[in-house]
VOGU-3710 file (C-alpha; in Angstrom, 3 decimals, decimal comma):
1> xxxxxxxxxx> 234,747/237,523/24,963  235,248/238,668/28,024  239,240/238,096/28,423  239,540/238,565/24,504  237,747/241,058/22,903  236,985/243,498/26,143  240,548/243,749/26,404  241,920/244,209/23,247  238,962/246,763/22,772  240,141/248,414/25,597
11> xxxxxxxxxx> 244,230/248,505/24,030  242,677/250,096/20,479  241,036/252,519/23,186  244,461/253,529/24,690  246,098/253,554/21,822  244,186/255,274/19,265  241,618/256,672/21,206  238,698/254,730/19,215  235,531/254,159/20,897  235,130/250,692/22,488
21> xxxxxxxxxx> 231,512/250,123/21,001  233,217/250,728/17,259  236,200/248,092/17,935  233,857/245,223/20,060  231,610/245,379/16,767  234,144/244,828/14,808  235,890/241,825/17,316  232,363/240,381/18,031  232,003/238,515/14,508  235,355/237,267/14,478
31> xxxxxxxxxx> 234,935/235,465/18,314  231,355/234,331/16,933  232,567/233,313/13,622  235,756/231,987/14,964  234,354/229,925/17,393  231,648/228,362/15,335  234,396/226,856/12,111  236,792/225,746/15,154  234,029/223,786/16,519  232,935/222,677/12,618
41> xxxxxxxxxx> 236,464/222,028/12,611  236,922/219,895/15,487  234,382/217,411/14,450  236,473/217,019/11,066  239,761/216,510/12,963  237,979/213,743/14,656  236,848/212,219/10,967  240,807/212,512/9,880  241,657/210,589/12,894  239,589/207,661/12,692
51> xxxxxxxxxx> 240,336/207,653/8,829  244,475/207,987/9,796  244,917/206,801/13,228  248,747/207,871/12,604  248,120/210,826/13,126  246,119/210,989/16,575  246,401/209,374/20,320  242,688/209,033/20,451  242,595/211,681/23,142  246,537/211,551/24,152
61> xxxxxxxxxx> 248,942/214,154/23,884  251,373/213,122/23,210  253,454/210,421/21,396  255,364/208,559/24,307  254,913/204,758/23,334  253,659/201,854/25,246  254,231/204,187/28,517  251,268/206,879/27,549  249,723/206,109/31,076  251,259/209,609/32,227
71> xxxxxxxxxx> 248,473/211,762/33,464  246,734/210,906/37,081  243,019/211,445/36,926  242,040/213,029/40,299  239,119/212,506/42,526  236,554/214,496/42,406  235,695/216,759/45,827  232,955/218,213/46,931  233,410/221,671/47,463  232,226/223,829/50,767
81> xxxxxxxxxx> 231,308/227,379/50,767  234,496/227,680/52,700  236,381/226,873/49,200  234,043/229,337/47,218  235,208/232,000/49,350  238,820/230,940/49,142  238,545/230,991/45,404  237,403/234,362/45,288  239,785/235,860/47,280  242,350/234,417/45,638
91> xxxxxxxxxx> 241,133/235,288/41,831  240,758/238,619/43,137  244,139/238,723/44,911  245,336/237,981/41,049  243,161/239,978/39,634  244,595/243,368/41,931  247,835/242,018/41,362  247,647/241,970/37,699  246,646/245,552/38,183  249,822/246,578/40,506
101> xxxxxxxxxx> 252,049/244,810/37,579  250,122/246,623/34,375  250,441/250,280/36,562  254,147/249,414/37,728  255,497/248,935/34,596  253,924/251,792/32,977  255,045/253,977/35,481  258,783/252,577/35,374  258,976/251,281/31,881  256,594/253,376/29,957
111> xxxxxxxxxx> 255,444/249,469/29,175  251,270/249,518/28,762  250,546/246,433/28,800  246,672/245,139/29,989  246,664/244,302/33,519  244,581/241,068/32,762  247,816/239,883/30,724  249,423/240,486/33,893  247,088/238,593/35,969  246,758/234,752/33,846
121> xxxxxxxxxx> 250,730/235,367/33,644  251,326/235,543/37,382  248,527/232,623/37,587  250,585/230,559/35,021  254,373/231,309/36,721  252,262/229,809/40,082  251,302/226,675/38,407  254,476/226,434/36,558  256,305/226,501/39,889  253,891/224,346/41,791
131> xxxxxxxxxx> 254,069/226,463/44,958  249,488/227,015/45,303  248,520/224,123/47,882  246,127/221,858/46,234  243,335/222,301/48,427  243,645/226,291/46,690  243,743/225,162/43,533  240,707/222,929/43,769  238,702/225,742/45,297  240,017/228,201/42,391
141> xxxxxxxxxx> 238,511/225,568/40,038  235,029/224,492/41,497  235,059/229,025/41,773  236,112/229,447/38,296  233,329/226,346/37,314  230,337/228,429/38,855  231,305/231,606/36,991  231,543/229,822/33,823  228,226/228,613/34,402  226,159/230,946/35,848
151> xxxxxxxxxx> 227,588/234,519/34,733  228,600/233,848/30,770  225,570/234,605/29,731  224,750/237,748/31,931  228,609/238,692/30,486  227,183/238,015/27,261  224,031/239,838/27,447  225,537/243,013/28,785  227,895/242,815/26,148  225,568/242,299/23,256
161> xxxxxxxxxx> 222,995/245,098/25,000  226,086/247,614/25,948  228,653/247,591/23,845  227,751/245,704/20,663  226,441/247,872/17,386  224,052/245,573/15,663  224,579/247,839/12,258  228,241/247,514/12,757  228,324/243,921/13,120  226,314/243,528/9,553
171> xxxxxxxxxx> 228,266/245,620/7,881  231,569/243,584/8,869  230,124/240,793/7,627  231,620/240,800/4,304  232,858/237,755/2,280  236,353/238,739/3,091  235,657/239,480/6,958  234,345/235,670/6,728  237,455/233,825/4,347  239,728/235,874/7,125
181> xxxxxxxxxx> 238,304/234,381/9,783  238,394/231,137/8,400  242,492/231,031/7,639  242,971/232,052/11,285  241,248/228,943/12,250  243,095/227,088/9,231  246,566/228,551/9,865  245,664/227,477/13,792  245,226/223,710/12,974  248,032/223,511/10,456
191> xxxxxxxxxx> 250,325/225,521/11,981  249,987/224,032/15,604  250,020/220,274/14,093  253,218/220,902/12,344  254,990/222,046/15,160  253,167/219,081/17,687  254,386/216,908/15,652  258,251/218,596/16,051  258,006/218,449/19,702  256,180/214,932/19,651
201> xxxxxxxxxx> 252,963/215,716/20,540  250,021/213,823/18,018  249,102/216,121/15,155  245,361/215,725/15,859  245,481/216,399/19,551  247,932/219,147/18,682  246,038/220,958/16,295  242,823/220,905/18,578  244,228/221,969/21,742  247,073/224,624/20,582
211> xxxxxxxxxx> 245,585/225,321/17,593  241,620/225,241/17,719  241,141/226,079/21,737  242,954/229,191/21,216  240,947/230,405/18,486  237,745/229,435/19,593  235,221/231,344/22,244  237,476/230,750/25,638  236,335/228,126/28,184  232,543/227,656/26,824
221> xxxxxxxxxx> 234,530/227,310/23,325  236,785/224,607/24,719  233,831/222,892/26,240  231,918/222,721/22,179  235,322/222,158/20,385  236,100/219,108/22,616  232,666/217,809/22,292  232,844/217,791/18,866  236,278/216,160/18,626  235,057/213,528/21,134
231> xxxxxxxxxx> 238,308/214,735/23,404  237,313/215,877/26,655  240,320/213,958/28,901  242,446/217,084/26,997  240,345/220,029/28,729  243,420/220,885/31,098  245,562/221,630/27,832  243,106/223,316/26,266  242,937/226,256/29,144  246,430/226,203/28,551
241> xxxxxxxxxx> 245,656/227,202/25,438  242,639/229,249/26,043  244,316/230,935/29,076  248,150/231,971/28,755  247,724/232,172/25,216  244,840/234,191/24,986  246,962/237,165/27,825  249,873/236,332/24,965  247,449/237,576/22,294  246,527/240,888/24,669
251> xxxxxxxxxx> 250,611/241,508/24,810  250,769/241,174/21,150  247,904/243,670/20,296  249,741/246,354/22,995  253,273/246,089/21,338  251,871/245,721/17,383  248,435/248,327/17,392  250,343/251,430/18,043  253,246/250,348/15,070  250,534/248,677/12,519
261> x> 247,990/251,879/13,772
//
């Protein structure tokens, strides 16, 4: 909600100058609805793979043989306030750098793209390239764990109080709004098994991770979808999902709303 629908609110804003109450009623069913049939969803995946056990690593990735032992589980720490404040200077080191990037490029480029696109980007190229200490990433975790927990809801309430027309909301409720929302999350499972299956990943773990965790309600949507599909080892691929994907979504609705609008 918060790294979905604000945002891309936010780009119909720019671009067509429509109020952001209008457009987050509109979004609001689609994260709820989507969310709730890619959890359904998930559960069935898990049926298909105990009925074809062809088709899924039973929680594994990917297809790699006898030698699947590829993934190193790592210890648990304990976390000091010391890392809380590390991880919050660092998320908002991203977050102001995300900022610099979206206001650079517009001034430069005439490029408007939203700066929290910019900021899970420059947080992906880091991982990519391995250059955060571990000791920082751990603290960006356990800081990114106690959000999650503790401020969703207030994020959700203000939302829901704020922005979100109740009236609206009904009135997009339509058997159509509903079928739509329901080939996303079929195109998502299909589509992302196919091409799993190209690259060898296992259909099943393919189509929940790529194709389910990026249509479902972010991190708290991972957490239900993975429940449901009895897969929790695959949470790290399923922020990949959630979280690069989701800022790839945000570029797509800058560079398509003002041609489809």
């Amino acid at each position: 909600m918060g790294a979905g629908a604000v945002p891309i609110s936010e780009v119909f804003l720019s671009a067509l100058d429509i109020p952001t109450e209008q457009i987050l009623s509109r979004l609001v069913p689609a994260v709820a609805l989507g969310n709730a049939m890619a959890i359904v969803a998930g559960g069935l995946l898990d049926r298909l793979g105990k009925k074809r056990p062809e088709l899924t690593g039973n929680g594994k990735i990917m297809d790699v043989g006898e030698d699947d032992d590829y993934l190193d589980e790592e210890e648990e720490v304990a976390l000091t306030l010391k890392d809380y404040g590390t991880g919050i200077v660092i998320a908002t080191s991203f977050f102001i750098f995300g900022r610099i990037l979206a206001h650079g490029f517009v001034e430069l480029f005439g490029i408007d793209l939203h700066s929290y696109a910019w900021m899970i980007v420059s947080v992906a190229v880091v991982k990519a390239l391995n250059i955060m200490p571990k000791e920082y990433e751990r603290a960006c975790y356990g800081w990114y764990k106690f959000v999650m927990s503790n401020w969703t809801p207030a994020l959700l309430m203000g939302i829901g109080i704020a922005y979100t027309d109740l009236g609206q909301v009904i009135e997009a409720l339509s058997l159509t709004y509903i079928v739509l929302c329901a080939l996303v999350v079929l195109g998502a499972i299909v589509g992302s098994a196919v091409v799993g299956k190209l690259v060898g990943f296992y259909p099943i773990e393919a189509a929940i991770t790529g194709g389910l965790c990026m249509a479902n309600m972010g991190g708290t949507g991972d957490v239900a979808v993975l429940t449901a599909a009895k897969r929790m080892e695959l949470m790290p691929f399923a922020q990949i999902s959630s979280r690069p994907g989701g800022a790839f979504i945000i570029f797509l609705a800058t560079v398509l709303i003002p041609i489809f609008f």
